[in-house]
C-alpha positions as a printed NumPy array, in Angstrom:
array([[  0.   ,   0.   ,   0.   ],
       [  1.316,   3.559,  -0.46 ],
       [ -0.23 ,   6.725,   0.496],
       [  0.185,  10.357,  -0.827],
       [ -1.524,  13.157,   0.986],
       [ -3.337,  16.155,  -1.044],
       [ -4.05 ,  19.147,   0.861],
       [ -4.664,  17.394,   3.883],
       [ -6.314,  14.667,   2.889],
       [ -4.363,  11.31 ,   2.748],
       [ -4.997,   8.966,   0.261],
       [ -4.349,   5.308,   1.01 ],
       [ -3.943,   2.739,  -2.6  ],
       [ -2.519,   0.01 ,  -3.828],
       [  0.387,   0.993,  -6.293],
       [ -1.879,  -0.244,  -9.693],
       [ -4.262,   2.69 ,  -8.478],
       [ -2.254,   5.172,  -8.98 ],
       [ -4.232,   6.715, -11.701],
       [ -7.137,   6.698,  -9.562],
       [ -5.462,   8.255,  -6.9  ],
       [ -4.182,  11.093,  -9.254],
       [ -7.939,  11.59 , -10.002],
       [ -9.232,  11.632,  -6.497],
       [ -6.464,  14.789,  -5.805],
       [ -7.831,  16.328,  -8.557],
       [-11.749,  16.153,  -7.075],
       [-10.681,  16.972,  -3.494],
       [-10.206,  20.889,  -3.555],
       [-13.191,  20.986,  -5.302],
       [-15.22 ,  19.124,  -3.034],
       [-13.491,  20.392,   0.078],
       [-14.328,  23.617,  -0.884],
       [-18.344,  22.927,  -1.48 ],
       [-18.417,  20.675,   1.379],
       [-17.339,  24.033,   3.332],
       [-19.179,  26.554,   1.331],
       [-22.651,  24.237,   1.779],
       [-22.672,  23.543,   5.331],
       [-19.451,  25.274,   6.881],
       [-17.868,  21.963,   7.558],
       [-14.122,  21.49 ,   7.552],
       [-11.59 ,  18.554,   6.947],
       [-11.421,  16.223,   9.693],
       [ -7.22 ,  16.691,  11.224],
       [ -6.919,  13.213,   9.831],
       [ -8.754,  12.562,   6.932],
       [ -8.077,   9.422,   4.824],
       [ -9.948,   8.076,   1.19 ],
       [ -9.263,   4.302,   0.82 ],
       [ -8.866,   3.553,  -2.764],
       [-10.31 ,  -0.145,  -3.739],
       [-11.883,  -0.649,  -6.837],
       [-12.619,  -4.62 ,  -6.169],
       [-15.655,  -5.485,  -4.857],
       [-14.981,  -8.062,  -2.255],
       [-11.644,  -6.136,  -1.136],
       [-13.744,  -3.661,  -0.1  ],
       [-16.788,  -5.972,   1.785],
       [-13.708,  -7.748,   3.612],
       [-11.761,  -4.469,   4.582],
       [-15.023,  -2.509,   5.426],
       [-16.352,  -5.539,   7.458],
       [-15.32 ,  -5.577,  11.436],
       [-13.328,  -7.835,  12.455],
       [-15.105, -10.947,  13.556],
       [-17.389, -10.698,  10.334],
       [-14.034, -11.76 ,   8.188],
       [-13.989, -14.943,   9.981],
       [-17.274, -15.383,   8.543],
       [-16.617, -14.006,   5.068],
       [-13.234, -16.256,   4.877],
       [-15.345, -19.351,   5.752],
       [-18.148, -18.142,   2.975],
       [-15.597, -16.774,   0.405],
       [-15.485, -19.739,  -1.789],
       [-19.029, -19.773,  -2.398]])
């Protein structure tokens, strides 16, 4: 995994999603800026996107931690 940070927000991918990372540094300003313009929110001190463009890399990384025990038994199928 390798991680670049943009403007305070750190982005966490794998190095094949590079590309994808580029794009998401190029959205975040942007969306920063609305998110504070809209409802006068700022950027958490540590804010972090997780870039995973396979499906069940992100149900096992999203799911807590006994639930991969599950998933693991249930993957096969």
């Amino acid at each position: 995994m390798q991680s670049k940070t943009y403007g305070g927000v750190t982005v966490v991918f794998d190095p094949e999603e590079l590309k994808t990372s580029e794009l998401i540094n190029d959205a975040c300003p942007g969306a920063l800026q609305i998110i504070q313009e809209k409802w006068g929110l700022k950027a958490p001190k540590d804010c972090r996107i997780q870039v995973m463009t396979s499906g069940w890399k992100f149900i096992f990384q999203s799911a807590p931690w006994p639930w991969r025990l599950l998933l693991l038994d249930t993957f096969p199928f």
